[in-house]
KOLVOVO-63505 format. One record per residue (C-alpha): x, y, z negated; residue in three letters. Coordinates in nm, 4 decimals. Each point is the difference from the previous one (the first is absolute). Example, Ala and Ser with C-alpha at 12.3 -4.5 7.8 and 13.67 -1.06 7.14 Angstrom:
BEGIN
> X, Y, Z, rest
> 1.2300, -0.4500, -0.7800, ala
> 0.1370, 0.3440, 0.0660, ser
end
This chain:
BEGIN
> X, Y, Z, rest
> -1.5885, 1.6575, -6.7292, unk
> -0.2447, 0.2518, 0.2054, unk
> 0.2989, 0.1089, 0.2105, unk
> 0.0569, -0.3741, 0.0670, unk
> -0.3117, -0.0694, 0.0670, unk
> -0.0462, 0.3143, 0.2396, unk
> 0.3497, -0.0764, 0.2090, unk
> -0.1423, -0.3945, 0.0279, unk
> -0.2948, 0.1705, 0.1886, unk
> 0.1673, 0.1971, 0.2260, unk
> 0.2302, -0.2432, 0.1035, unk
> -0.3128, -0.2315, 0.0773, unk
> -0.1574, 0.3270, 0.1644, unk
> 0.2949, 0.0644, 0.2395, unk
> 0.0970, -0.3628, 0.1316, unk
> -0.4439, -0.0366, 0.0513, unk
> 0.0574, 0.3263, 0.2379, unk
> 0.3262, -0.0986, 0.1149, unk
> -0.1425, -0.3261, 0.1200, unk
> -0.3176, 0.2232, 0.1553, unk
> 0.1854, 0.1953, 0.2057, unk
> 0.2413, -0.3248, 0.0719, unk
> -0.3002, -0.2156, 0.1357, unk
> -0.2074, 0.3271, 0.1359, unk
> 0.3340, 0.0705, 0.2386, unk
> 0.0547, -0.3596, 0.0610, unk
> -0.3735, -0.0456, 0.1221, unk
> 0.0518, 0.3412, 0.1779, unk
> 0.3164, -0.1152, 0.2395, unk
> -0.1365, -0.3395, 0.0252, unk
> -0.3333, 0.1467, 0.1476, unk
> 0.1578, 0.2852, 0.2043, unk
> 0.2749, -0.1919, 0.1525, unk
> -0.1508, -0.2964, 0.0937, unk
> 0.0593, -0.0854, 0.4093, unk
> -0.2379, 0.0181, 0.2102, unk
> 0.2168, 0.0577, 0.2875, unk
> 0.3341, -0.1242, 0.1242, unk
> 0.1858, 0.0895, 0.3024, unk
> 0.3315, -0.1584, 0.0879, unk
> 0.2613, 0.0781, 0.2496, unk
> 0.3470, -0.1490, 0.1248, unk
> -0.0759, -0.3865, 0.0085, unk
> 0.1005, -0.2363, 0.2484, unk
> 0.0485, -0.3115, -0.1675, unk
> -0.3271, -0.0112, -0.2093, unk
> -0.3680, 0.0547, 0.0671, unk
> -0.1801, 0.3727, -0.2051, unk
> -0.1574, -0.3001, -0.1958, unk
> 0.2991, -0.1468, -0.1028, unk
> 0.1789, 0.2842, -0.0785, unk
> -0.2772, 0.1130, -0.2600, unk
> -0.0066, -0.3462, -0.1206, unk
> 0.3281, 0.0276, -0.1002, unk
> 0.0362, 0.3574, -0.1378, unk
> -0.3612, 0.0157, -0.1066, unk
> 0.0356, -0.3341, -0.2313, unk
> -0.0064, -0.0244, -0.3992, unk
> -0.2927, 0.1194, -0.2813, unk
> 0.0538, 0.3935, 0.1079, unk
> 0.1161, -0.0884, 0.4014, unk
> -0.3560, 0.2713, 0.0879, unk
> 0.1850, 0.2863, -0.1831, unk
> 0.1411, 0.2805, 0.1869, unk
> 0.1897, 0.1325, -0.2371, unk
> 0.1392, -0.3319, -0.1001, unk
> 0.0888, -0.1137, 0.3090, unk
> 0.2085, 0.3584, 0.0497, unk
> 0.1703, -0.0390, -0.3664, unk
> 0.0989, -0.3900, 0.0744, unk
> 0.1284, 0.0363, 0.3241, unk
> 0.1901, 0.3518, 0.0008, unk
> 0.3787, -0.0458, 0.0867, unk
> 0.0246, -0.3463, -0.0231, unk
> -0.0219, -0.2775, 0.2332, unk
> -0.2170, -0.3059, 0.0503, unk
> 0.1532, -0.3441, -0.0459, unk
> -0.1055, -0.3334, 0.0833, unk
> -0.1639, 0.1130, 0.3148, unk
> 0.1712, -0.1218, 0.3558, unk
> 0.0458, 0.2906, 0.2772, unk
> -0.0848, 0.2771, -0.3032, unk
> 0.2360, 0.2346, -0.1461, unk
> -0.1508, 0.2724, -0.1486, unk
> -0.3930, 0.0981, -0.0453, unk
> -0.1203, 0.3664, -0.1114, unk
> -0.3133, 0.1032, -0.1330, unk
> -0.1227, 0.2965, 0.0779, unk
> -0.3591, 0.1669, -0.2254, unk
> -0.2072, 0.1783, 0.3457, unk
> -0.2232, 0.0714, -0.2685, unk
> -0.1067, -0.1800, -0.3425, unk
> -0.2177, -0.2684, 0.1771, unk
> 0.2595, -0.0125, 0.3035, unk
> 0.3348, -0.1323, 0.0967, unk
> 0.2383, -0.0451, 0.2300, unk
> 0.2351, -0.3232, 0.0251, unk
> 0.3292, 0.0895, 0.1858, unk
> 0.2025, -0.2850, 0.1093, unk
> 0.3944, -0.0475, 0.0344, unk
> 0.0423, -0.2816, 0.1752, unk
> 0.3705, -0.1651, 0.0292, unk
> 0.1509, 0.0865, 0.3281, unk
> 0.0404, -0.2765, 0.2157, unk
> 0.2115, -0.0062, 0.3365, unk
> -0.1097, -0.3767, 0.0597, unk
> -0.0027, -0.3554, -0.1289, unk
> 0.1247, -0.3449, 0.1513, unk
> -0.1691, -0.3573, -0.0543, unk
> 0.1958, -0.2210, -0.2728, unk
> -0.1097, -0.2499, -0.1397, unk
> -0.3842, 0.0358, 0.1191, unk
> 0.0454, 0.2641, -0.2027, unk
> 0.0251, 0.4026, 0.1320, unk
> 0.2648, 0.1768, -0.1164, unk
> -0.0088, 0.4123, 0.0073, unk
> 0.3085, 0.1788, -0.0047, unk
> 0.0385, 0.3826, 0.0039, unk
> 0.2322, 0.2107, 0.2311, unk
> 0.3338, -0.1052, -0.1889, unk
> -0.1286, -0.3530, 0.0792, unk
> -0.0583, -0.0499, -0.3840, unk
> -0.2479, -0.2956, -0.0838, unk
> -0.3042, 0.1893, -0.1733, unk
> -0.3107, -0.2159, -0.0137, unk
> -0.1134, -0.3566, 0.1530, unk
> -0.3410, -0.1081, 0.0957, unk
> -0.1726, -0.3077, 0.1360, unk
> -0.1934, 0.2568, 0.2054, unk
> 0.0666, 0.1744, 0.2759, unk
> -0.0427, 0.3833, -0.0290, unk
> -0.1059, 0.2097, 0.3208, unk
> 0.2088, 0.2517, 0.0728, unk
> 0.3003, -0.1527, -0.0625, unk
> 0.2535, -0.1257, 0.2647, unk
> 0.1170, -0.3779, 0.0190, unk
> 0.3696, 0.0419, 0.0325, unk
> 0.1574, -0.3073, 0.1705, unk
> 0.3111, -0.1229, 0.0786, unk
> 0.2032, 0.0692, -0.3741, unk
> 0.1741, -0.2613, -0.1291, unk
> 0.0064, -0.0801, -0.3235, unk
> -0.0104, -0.2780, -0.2691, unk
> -0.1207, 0.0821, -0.2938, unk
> -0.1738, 0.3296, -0.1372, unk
> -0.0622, 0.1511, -0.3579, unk
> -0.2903, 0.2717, -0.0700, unk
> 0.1942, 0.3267, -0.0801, unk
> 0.3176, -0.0423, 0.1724, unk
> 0.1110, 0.0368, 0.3993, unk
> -0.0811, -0.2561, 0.2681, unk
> 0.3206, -0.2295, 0.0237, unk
> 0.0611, 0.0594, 0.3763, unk
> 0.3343, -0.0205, 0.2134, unk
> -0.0349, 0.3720, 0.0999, unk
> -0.1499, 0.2217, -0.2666, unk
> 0.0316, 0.3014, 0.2852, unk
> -0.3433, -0.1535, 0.1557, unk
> -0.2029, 0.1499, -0.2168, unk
> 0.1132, 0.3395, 0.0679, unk
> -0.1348, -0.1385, 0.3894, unk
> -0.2943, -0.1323, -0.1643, unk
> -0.0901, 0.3394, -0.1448, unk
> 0.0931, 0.2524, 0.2917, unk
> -0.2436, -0.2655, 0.2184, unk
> -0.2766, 0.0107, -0.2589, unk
> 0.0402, 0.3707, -0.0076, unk
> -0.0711, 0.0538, 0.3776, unk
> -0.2850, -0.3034, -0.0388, unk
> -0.1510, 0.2640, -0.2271, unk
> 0.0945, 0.2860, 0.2643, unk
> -0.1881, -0.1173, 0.2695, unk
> -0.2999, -0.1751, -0.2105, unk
> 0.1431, -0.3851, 0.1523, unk
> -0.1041, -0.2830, -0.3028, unk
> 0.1554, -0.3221, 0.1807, unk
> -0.1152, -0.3111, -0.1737, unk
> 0.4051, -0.1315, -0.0399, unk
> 0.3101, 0.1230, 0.0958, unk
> 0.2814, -0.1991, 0.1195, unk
> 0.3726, 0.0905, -0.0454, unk
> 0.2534, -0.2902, 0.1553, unk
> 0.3603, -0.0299, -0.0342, unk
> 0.1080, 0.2413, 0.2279, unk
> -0.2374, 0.2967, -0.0939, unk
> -0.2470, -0.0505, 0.2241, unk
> -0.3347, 0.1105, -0.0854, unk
> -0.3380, -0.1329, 0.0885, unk
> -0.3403, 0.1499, -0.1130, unk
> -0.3100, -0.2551, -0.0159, unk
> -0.3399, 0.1343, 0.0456, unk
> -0.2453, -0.3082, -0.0232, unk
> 0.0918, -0.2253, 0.3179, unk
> 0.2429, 0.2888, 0.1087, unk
> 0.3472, 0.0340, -0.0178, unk
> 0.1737, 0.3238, 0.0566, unk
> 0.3795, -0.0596, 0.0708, unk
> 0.1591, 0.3536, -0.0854, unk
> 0.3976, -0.1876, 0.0622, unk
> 0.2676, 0.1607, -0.2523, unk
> 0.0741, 0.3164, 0.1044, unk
> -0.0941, 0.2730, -0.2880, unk
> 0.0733, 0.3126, 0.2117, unk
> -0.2647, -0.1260, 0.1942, unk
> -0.2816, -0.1060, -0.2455, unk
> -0.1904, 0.2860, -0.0403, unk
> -0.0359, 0.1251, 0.3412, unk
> -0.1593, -0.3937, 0.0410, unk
> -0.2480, -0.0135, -0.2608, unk
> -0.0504, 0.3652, 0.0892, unk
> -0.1781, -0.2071, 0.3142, unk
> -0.1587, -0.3251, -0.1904, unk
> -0.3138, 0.2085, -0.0973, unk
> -0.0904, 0.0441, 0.3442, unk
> 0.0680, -0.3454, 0.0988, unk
> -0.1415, -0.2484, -0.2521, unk
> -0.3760, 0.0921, 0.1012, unk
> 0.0598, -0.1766, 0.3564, unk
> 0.2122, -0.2876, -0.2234, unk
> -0.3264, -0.0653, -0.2518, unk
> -0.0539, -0.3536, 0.0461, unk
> 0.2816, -0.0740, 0.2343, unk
> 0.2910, -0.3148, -0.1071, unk
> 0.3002, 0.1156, 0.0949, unk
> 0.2970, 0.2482, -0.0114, unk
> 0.0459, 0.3291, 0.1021, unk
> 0.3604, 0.0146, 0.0965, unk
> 0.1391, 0.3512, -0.1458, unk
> 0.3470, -0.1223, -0.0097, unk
> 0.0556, 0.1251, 0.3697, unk
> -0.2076, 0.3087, 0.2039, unk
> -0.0431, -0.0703, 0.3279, unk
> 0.0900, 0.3281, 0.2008, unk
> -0.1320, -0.1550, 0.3380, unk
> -0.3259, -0.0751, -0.1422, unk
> -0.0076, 0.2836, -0.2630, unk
> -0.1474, -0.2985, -0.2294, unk
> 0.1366, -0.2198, -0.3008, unk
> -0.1510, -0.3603, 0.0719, unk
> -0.2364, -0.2112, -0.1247, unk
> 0.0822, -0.4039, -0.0286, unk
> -0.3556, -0.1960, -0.0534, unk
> 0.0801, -0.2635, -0.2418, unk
> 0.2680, -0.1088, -0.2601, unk
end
């Protein structure tokens, strides 16, 4: 009956310190590793803000070692332009959000909708907004268009164009407003009320927009079209049509 009585006790006695030392750690992590600061590195698409809005949100969103336990090798879903996010502890009261944004080549108006494909010319994410950054690809045809699967055009080969343009864009630091492929390949770059007319000839791409940098301070401002299908040898100059 004693020995009952004795084993009753203990068993009270341990779950009473269990619980201590439960509660004591639990009050211990939620006191050390609450944020006080958060850096946050490799957005585009979303404001610092936002991004901690998102990844910060939910009853323990200020806990750093939370945050690194919820969203360690996985990704984020539900979030347009996102991929992946990482948090990294600087130190208990510190973090670091690292974004993984979805790699985007371009996007094309349907529907008053934008439509962002990636460098296969897959569909991955549409937006009423227009994001910065981003070229407006014109001139693919198409008629319809489903999130997740390739842009129904005649030539699938353009985007393989698309990218090796978008690649020297990013070469040279150019970020044209739209760019403008026609039926026959031609290529034309739009900087505000400038047009750049680069003709459809890729040998000679590069060594063009190898020049634009140096040109489009004297076009700021200026309607019209710098004619780059052609180089003048007389002149030593491509030419500039005001207007159109």
């Amino acid at each position: 009956m004693f020995k009952g009585k004795r084993t009753g006790i203990g068993l009270v006695v341990a779950i009473v310190l269990l619980l201590t030392v439960v509660l004591g750690a639990g009050s211990y992590i939620r006191k050390t590793y609450t944020i006080e600061t958060v850096y946050v590195e490799g957005n585009v698409h979303y404001t610092e803000d936002e991004i901690k809005a998102i990844v910060m949100d939910g009853a323990l969103g200020d806990n750093s070692l939370y945050l690194s336990l919820k969203y360690k090798d996985r990704g984020i879903e539900g979030i347009p332009f996102v991929d992946v996010v990482d948090v990294d502890i600087l130190s208990p009261d510190t973090i670091k959000i690292i974004v993984y944004e979805k790699a985007l080549t371009g996007c094309v108006r349907y529907l008053d909708t934008y439509i962002y494909f990636d460098r296969d010319g897959y569909a991955v994410e549409s937006s009423a907004v227009r994001t910065v950054g981003v070229p407006q690809i014109m001139g693919l045809q198409f008629d319809h268009m489903v999130l997740g699967e390739k842009l129904p055009v005649e030539d699938d080969g353009i985007f393989n164009s698309i990218l090796d343009l978008t690649n020297l864009l990013q070469k040279y630091s150019l970020t044209p407003d739209k760019i403008y492929f026609n039926r026959g390949g031609e290529i034309t770059l739009y900087f505000g009320d400038t047009k750049i007319a680069l003709g459809n000839e890729p040998s000679a791409l590069e060594d063009k927009l190898m020049l634009l940098p140096g040109f489009l301070p004297e076009l700021e401002g200026k309607n019209g079209i710098l004619q780059m299908q052609t180089y003048d040898a007389d002149s030593g100059k491509y030419t500039f049509k005001p207007g159109g």
